[in-house]
C-alpha positions as CSV (number, residue, x, y, z in Angstrom):
1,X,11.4,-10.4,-2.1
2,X,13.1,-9.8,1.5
3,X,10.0,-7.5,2.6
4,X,7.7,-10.4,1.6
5,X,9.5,-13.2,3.3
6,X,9.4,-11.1,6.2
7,X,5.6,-10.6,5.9
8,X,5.1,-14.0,6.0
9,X,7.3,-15.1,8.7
10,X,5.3,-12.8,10.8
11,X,1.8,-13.5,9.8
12,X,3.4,-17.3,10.6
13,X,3.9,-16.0,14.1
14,X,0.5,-15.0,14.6
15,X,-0.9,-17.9,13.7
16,X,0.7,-19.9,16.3
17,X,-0.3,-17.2,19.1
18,X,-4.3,-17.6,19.1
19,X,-4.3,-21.1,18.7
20,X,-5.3,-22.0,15.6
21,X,-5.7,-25.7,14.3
22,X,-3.4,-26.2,11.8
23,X,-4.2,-29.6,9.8
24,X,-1.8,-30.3,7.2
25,X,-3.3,-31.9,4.0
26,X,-1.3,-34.6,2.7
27,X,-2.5,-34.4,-0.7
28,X,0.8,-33.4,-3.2
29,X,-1.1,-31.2,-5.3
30,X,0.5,-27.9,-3.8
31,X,3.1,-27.7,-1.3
32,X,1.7,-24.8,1.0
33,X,1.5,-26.1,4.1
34,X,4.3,-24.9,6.3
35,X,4.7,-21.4,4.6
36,X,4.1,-18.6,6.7
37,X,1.5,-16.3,5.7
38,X,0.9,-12.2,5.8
39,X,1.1,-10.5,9.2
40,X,-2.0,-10.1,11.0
41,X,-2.0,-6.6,12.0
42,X,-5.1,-4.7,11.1
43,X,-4.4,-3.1,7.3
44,X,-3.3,0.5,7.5
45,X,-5.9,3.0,4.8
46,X,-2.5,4.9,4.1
47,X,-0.5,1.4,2.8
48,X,-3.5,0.7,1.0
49,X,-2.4,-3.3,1.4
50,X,-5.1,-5.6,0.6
51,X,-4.6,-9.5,2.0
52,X,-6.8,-11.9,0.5
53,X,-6.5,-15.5,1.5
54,X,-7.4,-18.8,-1.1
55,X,-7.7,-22.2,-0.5
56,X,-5.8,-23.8,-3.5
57,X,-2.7,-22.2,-5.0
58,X,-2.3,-22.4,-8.8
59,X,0.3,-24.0,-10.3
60,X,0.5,-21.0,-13.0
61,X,-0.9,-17.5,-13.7
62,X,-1.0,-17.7,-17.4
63,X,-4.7,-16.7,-19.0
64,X,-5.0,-20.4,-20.6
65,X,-6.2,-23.1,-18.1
66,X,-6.4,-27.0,-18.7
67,X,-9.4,-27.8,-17.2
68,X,-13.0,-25.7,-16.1
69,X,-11.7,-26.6,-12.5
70,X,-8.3,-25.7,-13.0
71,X,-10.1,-22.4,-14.8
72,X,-11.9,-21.8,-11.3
73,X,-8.6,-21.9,-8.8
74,X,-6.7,-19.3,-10.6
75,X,-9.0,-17.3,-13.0
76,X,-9.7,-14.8,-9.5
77,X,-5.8,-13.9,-9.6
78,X,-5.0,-14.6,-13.5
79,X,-8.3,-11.9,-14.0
80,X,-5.7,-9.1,-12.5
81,X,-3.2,-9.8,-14.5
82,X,-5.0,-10.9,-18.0
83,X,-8.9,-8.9,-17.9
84,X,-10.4,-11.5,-19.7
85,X,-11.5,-9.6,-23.1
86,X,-15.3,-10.4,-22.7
87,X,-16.2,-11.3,-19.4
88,X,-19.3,-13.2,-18.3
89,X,-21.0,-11.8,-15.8
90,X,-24.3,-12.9,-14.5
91,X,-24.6,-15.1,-17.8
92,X,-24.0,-12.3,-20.2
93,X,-20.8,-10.8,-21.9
94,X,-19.3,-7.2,-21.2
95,X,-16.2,-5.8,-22.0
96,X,-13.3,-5.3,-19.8
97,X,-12.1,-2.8,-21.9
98,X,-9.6,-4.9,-23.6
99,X,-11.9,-5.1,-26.5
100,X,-13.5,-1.5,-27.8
101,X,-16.8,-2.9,-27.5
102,X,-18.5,-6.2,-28.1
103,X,-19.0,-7.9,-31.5
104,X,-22.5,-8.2,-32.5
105,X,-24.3,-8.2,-35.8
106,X,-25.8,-5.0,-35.2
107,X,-22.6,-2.9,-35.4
108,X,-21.2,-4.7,-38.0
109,X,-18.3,-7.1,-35.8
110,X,-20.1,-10.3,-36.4
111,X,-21.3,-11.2,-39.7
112,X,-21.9,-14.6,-41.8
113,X,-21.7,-15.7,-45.3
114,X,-22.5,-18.4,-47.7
115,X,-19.9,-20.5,-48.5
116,X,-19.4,-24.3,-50.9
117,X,-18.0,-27.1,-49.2
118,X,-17.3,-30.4,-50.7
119,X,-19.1,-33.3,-48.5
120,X,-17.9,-37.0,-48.4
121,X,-19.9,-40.0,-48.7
122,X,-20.7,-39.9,-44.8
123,X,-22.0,-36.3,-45.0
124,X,-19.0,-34.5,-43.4
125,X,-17.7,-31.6,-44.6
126,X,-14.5,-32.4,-46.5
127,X,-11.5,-30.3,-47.5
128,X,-11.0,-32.9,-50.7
129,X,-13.2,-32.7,-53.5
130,X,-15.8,-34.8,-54.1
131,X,-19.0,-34.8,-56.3
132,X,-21.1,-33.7,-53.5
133,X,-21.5,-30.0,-52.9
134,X,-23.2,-28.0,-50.3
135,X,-24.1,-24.2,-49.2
136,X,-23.7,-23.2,-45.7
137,X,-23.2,-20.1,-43.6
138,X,-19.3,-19.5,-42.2
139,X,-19.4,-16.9,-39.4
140,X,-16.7,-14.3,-39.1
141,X,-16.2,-12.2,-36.0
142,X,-14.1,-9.1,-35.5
143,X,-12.4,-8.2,-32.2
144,X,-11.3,-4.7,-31.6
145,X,-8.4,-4.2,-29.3
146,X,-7.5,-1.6,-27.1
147,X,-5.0,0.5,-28.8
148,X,-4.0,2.2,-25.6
149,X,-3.1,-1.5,-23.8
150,X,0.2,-1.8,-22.4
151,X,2.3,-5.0,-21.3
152,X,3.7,-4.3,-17.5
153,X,6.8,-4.2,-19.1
154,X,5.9,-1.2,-20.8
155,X,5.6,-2.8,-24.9
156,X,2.0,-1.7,-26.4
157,X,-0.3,-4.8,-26.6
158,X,-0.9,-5.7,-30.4
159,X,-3.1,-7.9,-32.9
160,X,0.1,-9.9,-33.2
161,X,0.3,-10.8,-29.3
162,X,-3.4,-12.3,-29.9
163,X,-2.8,-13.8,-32.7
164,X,0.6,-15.4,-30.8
165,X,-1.6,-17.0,-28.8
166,X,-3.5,-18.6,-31.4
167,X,-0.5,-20.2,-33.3
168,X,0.8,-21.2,-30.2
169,X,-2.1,-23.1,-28.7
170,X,-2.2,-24.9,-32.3
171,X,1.6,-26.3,-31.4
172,X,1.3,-27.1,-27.5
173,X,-1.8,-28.0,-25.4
174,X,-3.2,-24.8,-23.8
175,X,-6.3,-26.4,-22.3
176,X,-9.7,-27.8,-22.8
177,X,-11.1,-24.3,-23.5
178,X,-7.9,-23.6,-26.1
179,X,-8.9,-26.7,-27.5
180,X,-12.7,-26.2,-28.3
181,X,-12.1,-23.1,-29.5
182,X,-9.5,-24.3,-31.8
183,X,-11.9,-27.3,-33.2
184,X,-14.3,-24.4,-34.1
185,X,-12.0,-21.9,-35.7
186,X,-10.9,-22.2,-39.8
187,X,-8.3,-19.3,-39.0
188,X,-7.5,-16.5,-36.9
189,X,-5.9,-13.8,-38.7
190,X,-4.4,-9.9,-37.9
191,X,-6.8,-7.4,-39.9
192,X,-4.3,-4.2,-38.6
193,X,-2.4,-3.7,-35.6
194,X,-5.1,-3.4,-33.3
195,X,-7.7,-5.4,-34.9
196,X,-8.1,-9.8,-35.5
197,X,-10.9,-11.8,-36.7
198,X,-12.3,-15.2,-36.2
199,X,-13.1,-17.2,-39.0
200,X,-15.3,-20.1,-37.9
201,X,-15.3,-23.4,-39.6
202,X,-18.0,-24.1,-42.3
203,X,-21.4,-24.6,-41.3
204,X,-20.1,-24.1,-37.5
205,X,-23.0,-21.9,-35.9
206,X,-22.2,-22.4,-32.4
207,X,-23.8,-19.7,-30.0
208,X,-20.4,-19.7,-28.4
209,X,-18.8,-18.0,-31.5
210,X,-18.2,-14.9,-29.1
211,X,-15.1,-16.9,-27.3
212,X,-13.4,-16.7,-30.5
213,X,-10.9,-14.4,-29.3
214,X,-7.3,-15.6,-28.3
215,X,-6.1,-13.6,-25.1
216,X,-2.9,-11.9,-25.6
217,X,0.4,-13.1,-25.1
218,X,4.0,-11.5,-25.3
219,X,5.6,-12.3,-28.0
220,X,8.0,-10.3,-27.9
221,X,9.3,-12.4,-25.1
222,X,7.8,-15.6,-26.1
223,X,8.6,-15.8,-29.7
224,X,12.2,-17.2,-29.4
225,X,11.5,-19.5,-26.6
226,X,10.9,-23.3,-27.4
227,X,7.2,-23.2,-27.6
228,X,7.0,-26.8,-25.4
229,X,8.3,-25.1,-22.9
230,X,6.4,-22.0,-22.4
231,X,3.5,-23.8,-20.1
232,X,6.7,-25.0,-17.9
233,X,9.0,-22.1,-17.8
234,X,9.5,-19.3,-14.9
235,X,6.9,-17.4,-17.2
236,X,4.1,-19.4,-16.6
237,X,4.2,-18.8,-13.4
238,X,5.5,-15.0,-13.0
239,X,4.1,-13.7,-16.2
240,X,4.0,-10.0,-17.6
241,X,0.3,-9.4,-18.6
242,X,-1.7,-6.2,-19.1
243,X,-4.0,-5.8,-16.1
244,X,-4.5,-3.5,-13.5
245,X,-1.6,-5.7,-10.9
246,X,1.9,-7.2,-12.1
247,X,3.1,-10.1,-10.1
248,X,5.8,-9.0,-7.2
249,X,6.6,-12.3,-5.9
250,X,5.4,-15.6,-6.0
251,X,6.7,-18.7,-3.9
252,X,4.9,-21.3,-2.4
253,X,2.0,-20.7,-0.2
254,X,1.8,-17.0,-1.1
255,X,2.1,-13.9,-3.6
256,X,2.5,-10.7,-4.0
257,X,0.7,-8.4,-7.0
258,X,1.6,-4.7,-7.3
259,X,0.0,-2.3,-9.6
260,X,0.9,-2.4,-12.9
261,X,2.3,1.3,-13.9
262,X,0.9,0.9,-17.6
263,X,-2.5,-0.4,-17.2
264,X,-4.6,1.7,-18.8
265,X,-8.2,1.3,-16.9
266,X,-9.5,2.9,-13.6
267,X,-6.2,3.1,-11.1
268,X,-5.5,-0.1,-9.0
269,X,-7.5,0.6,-5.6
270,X,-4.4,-1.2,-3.7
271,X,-0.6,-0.8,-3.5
272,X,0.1,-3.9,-2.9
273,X,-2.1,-7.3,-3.3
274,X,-0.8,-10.1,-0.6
275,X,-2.5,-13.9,-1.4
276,X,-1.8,-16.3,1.1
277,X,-3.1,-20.0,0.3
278,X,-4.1,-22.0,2.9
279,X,-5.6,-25.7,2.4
280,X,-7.8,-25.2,5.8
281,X,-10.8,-23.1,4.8
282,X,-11.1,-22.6,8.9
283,X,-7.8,-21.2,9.3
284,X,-8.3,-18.8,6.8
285,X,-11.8,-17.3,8.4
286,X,-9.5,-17.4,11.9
287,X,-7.0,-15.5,10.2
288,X,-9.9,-13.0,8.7
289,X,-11.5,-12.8,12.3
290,X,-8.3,-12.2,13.8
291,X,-7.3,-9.5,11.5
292,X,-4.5,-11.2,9.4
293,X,-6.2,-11.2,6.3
294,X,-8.9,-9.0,4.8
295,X,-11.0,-11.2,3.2
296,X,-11.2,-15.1,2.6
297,X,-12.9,-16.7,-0.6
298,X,-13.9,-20.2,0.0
299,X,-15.7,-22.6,-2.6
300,X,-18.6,-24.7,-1.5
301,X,-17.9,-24.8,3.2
302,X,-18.3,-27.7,4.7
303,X,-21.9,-27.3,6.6
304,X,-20.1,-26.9,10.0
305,X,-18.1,-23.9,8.5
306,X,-21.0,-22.5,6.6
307,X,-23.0,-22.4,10.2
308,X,-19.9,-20.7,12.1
309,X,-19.9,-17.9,9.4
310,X,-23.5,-17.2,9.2
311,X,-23.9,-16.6,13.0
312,X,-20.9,-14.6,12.8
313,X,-22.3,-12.5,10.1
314,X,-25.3,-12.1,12.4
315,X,-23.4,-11.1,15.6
316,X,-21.3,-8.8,12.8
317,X,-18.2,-9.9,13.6
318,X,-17.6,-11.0,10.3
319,X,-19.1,-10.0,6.7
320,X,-20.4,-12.8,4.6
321,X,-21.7,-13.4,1.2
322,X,-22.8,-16.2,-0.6
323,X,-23.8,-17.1,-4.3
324,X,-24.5,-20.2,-6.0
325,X,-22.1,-20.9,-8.5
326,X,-21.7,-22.7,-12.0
327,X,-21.0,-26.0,-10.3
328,X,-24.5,-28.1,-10.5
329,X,-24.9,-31.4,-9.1
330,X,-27.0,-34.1,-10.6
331,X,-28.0,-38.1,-10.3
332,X,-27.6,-40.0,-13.7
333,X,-29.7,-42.9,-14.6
334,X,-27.9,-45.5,-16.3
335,X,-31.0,-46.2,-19.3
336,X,-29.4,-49.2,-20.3
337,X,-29.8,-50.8,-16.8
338,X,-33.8,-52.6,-17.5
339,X,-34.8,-51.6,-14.5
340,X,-34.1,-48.2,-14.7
341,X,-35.2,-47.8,-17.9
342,X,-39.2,-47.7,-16.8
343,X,-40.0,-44.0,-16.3
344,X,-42.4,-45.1,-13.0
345,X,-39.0,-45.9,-11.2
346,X,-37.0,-43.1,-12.3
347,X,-39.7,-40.8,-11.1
348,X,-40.1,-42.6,-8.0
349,X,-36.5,-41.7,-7.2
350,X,-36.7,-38.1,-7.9
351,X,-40.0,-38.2,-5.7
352,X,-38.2,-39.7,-3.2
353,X,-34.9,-37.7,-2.1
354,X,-35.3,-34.7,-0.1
355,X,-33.7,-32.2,-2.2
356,X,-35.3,-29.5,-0.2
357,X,-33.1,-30.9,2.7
358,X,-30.0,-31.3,1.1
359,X,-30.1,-27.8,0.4
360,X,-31.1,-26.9,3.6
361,X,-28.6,-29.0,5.7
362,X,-25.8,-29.1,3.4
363,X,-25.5,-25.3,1.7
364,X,-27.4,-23.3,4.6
365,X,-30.3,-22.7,2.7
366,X,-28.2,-20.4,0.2
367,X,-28.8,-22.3,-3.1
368,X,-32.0,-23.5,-4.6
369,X,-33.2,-26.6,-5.7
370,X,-32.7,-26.9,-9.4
371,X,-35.7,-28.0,-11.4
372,X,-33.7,-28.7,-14.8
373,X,-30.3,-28.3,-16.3
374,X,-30.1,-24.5,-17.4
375,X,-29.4,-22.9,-14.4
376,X,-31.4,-19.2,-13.7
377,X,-30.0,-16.3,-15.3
378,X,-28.7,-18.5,-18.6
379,X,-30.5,-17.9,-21.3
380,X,-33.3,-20.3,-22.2
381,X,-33.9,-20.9,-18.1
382,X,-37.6,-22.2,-18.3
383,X,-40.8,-20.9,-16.6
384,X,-41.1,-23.3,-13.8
385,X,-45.3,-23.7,-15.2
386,X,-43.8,-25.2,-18.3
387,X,-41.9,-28.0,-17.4
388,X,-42.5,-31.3,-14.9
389,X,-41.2,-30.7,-11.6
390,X,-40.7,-33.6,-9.1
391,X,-41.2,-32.4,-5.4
392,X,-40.2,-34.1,-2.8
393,X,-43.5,-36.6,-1.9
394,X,-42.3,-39.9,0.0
395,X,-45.7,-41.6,-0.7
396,X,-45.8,-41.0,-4.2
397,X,-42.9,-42.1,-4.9
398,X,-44.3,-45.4,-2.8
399,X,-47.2,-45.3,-5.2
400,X,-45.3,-45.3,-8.7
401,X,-42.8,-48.3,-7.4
402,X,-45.8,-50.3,-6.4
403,X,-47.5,-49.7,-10.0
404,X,-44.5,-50.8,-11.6
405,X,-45.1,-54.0,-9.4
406,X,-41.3,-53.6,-7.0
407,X,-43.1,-54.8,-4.0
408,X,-41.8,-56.1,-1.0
409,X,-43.6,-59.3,-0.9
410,X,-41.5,-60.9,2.1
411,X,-42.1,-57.8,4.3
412,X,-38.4,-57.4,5.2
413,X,-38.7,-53.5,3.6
414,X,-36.9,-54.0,0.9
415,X,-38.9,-54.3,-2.7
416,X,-38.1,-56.6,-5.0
417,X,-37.3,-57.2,-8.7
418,X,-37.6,-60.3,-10.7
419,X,-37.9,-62.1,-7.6
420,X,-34.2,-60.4,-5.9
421,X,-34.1,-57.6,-3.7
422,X,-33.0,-54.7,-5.2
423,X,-29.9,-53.0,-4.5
424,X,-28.7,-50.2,-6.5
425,X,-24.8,-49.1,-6.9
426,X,-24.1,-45.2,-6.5
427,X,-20.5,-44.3,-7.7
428,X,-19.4,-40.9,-6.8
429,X,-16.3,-39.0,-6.3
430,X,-14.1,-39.8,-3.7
431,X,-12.9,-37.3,-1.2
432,X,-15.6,-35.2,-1.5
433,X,-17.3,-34.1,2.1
434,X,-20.8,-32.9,-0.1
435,X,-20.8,-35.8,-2.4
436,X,-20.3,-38.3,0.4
437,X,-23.2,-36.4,2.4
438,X,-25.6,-36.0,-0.4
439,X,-25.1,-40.1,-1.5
440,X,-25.6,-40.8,2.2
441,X,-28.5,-38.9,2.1
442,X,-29.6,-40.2,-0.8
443,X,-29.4,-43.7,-0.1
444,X,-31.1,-43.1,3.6
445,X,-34.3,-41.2,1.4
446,X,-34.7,-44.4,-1.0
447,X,-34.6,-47.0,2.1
448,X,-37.3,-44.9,3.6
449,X,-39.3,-46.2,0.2
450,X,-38.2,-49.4,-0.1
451,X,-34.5,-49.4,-2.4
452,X,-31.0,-50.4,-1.4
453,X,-28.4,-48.3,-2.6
454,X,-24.9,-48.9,-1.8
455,X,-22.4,-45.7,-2.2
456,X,-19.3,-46.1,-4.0
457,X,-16.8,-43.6,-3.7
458,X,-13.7,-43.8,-6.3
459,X,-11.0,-41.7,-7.1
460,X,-11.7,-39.0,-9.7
461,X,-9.0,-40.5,-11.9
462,X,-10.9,-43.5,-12.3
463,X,-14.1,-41.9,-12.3
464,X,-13.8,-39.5,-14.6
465,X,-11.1,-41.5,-17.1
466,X,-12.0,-43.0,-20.5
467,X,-12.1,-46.8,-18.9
468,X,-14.0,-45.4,-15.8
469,X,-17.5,-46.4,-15.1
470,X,-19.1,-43.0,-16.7
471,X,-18.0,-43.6,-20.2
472,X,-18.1,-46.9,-20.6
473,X,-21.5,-46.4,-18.7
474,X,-20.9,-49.4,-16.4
475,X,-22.7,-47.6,-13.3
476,X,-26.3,-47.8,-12.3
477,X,-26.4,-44.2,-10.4
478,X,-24.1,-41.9,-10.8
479,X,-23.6,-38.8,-8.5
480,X,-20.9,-35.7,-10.0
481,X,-21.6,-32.3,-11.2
482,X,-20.9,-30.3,-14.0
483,X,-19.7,-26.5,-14.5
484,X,-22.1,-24.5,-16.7
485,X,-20.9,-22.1,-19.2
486,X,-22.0,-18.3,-20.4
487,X,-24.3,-20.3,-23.0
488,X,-25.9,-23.5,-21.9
489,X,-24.8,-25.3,-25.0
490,X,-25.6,-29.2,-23.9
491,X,-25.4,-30.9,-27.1
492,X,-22.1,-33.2,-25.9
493,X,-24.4,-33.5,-22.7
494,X,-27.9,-34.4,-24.3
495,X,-27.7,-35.3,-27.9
496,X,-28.0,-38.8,-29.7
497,X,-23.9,-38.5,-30.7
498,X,-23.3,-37.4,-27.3
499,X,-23.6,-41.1,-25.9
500,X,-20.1,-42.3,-24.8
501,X,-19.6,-45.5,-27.2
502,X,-17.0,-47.2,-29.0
503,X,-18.3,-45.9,-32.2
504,X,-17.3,-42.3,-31.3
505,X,-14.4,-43.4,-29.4
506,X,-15.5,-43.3,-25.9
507,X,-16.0,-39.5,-26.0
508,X,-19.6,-37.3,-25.7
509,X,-20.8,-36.5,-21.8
510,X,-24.4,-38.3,-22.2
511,X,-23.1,-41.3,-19.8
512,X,-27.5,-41.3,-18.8
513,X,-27.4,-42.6,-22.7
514,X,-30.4,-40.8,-23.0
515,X,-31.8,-40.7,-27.3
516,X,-34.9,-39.0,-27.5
517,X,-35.4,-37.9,-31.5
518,X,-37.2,-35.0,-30.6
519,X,-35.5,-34.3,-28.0
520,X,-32.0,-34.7,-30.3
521,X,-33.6,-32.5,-32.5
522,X,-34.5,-29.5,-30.0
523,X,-31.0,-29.5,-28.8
524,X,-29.4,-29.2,-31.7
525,X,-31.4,-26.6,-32.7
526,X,-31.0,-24.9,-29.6
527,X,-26.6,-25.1,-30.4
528,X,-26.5,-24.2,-33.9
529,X,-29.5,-21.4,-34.2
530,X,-27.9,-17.7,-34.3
531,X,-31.5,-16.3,-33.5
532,X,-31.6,-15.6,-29.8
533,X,-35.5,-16.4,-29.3
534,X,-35.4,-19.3,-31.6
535,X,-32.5,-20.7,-29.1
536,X,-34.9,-20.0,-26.0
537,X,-37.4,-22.0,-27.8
538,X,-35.5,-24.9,-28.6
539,X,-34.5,-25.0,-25.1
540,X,-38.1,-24.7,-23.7
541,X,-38.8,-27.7,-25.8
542,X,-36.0,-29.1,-24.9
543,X,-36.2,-29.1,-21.3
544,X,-40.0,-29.9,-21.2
545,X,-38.7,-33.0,-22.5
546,X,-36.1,-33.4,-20.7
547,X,-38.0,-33.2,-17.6
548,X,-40.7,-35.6,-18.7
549,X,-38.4,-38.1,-19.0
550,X,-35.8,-37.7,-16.9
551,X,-32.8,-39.5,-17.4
552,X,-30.9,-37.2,-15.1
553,X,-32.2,-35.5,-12.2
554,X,-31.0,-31.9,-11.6
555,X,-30.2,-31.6,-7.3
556,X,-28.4,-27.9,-6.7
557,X,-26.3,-25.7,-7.7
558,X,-22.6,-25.5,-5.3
559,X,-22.3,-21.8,-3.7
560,X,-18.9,-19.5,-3.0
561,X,-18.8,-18.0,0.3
562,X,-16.5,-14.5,0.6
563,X,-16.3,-13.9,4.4
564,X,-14.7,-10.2,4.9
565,X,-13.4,-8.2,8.0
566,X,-15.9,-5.1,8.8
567,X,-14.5,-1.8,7.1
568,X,-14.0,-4.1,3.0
569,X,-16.7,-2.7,0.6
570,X,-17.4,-2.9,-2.5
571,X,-16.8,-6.4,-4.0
572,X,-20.0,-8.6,-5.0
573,X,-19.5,-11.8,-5.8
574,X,-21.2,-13.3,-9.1
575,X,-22.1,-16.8,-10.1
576,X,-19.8,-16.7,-13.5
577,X,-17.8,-13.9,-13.1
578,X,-14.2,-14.8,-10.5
579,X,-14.9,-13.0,-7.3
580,X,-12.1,-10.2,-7.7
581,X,-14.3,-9.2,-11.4
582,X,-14.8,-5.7,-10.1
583,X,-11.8,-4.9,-7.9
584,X,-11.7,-1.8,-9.0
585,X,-14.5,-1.1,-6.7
586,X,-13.1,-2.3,-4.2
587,X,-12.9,0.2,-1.0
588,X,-11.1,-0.3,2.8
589,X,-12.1,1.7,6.4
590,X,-9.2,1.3,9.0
């Protein structure tokens, strides 16, 4: 603890010599900003010390997060500790090595039967008996654990500590992920001491039956302690886990991983691991320039930033590399507004902003335009030929307002409806630099054609919360994003039942309110099929569809910069995978 206090106080030091702008961020979510940070002397091959710098510091390292967001701040670090069992990298599933080898119904790990449930008089399956029977498949799945896994403490990893998991997240709240995996499971039983297995609810065919698996915990140091206050204890946020690094120290604004001496995979490439988290994306690339840190991972620069690091990269001062990531922003149509509900005008909308621009402006030309809602790589991603695209064309967007008769009969510029000018409200996220520039942008591309917008920015609490204007679908435009998945899924996003309401108690993610029977019907095929190709078929239909009609226009997907000193090799980042996925690779010049 005393050698990594010092560390800091040094790196601390440094940072007050070359003059970099320190900004404190009042916001309470983390209390990093006057801890010290590493020490900014070039990293010596022989120490093998690798110092990494993050924006956001995680409020705990356990494998279980409560939110996809939360999931994205600490899954690069919790990855070291817990290797996720099957890891999703460019879309697809591999093993870490913490399972054997992936289930599948070709080797026999994945399999489905034919079971009788009783139905009640509304259709749903029900566990009392009634009159009404049905036959329907019930998938099992069999995960195969490493026999030769350790805990950092030295205790073998077993069934049990999966299984753990399991019955805890069924007592205290583990997460959104935890949660949707629980709502699909029947049971999740040990088969022998190295081996579990899934049982899905009845007629549950999700695609996403692969996630089945509970990562391990310890129980044989959890097991006594009061499961409410696992998530809150001094474990949650130093815990003992399997992976290639054990935690060293961890205190506010930094921590320290070390290798673990049991792990079992390729040795750890570093002897010690040094995070410093810094709310200042700049500061950190100062610190990487200046040699105090190794490498920076930043989520979505500022354009500014973004600029700075690309001429840098040029003059190779600095390495960078940039993906897009799972984070896609979109412009919902509110259907049940009348005048959005005639196609012409959504269309002319879509024509209208420069989404070429935005790109271009905004993300440094390192993402793409997205042309529908499965992003490329996903399975079912469409062949651009098959599906209506919406190009950025000022004049014809001009052309479809003016057939659906919005003109601008008093010449001020501004078209009218039912005799009013029209004036549509945006409501996006508040303290968002890119969602502020992209409404701006937005509303400055629809006065060029005629329409008003005015930009509301509210606080994601409200936003986002069951009262907020999303699912009550109060809005008229609505401007967020969404984080895609391994699998696209998109039935909460796209089906009938997916329509916020009171009648489903305000839950479902279709806020557009967008029910399309064939449509429905595609989508739902597309989320319950277990047939690969029939899934890429319903999706093609789906999307073709979706893209006809458009009750939500696709914009971009976000990107993750890594900006490295010269002399780091060997790490790639990936759009799904956390950016430290194949540390192991991971090599250092002096």
């Amino acid at each position: 603890m005393k050698r990594l206090i010092l560390l800091l106080t040094a790196l601390f030091a440094f940072t007050t010599l070359v003059g970099c702008e320190v900004r404190v961020d009042n916001t309470p979510a983390s209390p990093v900003e006057a801890t010290s940070l590493p020490p900014p002397t070039p990293t010596n091959i022989q120490e093998r010390v690798l110092r990494i710098g993050l924006v956001n510091e995680p409020s705990d390292l356990l494998p279980y997060h409560s939110t996809p967001a939360d999931e994205r701040i600490s899954a690069p670090l919790t990855e070291l500790l817990f290797p996720s069992p099957l890891l999703a990298v460019d879309f697809t599933m591999q093993t870490s090595g913490v399972l054997t080898r992936v289930p599948d119904f070709t080797n026999g790990d994945v399999v489905t039967t034919t079971v009788t449930v009783f139905r009640d008089e509304l259709g749903q399956i029900t566990d009392t008996p009634t009159e009404k029977t049905d036959e329907v498949t019930q998938i099992s799945v069999t995960f195969r654990w490493n026999p030769d896994l350790r805990w950092s403490d030295g205790t073998p990893v077993t069934a049990a500590d999966s299984v753990f998991a399991y019955e805890l997240a069924q007592r205290v709240d583990l997460g959104q992920a935890a949660n949707s995996r629980l709502a699909m499971i029947e049971r999740y039983e040990q088969v022998d001491e190295h081996t579990t297995r899934a049982v899905l609810r009845p007629d549950v065919t999700d695609p996403a039956y692969l996630t089945s698996f509970w990562v391990p915990l310890p129980r044989h140091l959890l097991a006594e302690m009061d499961p409410q206050q696992v998530t809150q204890s001094e474990f949650a946020r130093k815990p003992i886990g399997y992976g290639p690094y054990m935690i060293g120290a961890f205190e506010s604004g930094a921590l320290e991983l070390v290798p673990n001496p049991h792990y079992v995979g390729p040795a750890a490439p570093f002897e010690r691991i040094i995070v410093a988290f810094r709310k200042d994306p700049q500061q950190l690339v100062d610190l990487v320039r200046n040699g105090g840190l190794d490498l920076a991972f930043i989520e979505q620069p500022v354009p500014d930033l973004l600029a700075q690091l690309v001429q840098s990269a040029g003059q190779q001062e600095l390495q960078l590399s940039t993906s897009p990531n799972t984070i896609w922003e979109h412009l919902d149509f509110n259907l049940d507004v009348p005048l959005l509900q005639d196609i012409r005008v959504r269309r002319a909308i879509a024509h209208a902003i420069n989404r070429p621009q935005l790109v271009e402006q905004l993300l440094g030309g390192k993402s793409n335009v997205l042309e529908s809602w499965i992003l490329p790589g996903q399975l079912g991603y469409p062949p651009l030929d098959q599906i209506t695209r919406y190009p950025y064309d000022p004049d014809q967007a001009r052309r479809l307002l003016d057939e659906a008769n919005l003109l601008d009969s008093d010449g001020d510029g501004w078209r009218e409806h039912d005799g009013l000018p029209i004036l549509l409200s945006l409501v996006t996220s508040a303290n968002s630099p890119l969602r502020a520039a992209v409404a701006n942008q937005i509303a400055t591309d629809l006065a060029q054609v005629g329409l008003q917008v005015e930009v509301a920015q509210l606080p994601s609490t409200e936003l986002y919360s069951a009262e907020g204007p999303l699912y009550q679908r109060t809005f008229q435009l609505a401007l967020f994003g969404w984080i895609a998945g391994p699998h696209p899924r998109g039935w909460e996003l796209w089906s009938c039942a997916g329509v916020p309401s009171e009648a489903n108690n305000w839950t479902g993610n279709n806020f557009a309110g967008w029910c399309f029977f064939e449509a429905n019907e595609a989508i739902n095929t597309a989320t319950t099929s277990l047939d690969p190709e029939e899934q890429k078929a319903a999706y093609l239909r789906q999307q073709q569809l979706f893209t006809q009609e458009l009750p939500v226009l696709p914009l971009f997907q976000r990107i993750d910069a890594l900006v490295a000193r010269q002399g780091v090799a060997g790490w790639r980042l990936n759009p799904t995978a956390p950016f430290t996925w194949n540390m192991n690779e991971w090599r250092m010049e002096p």
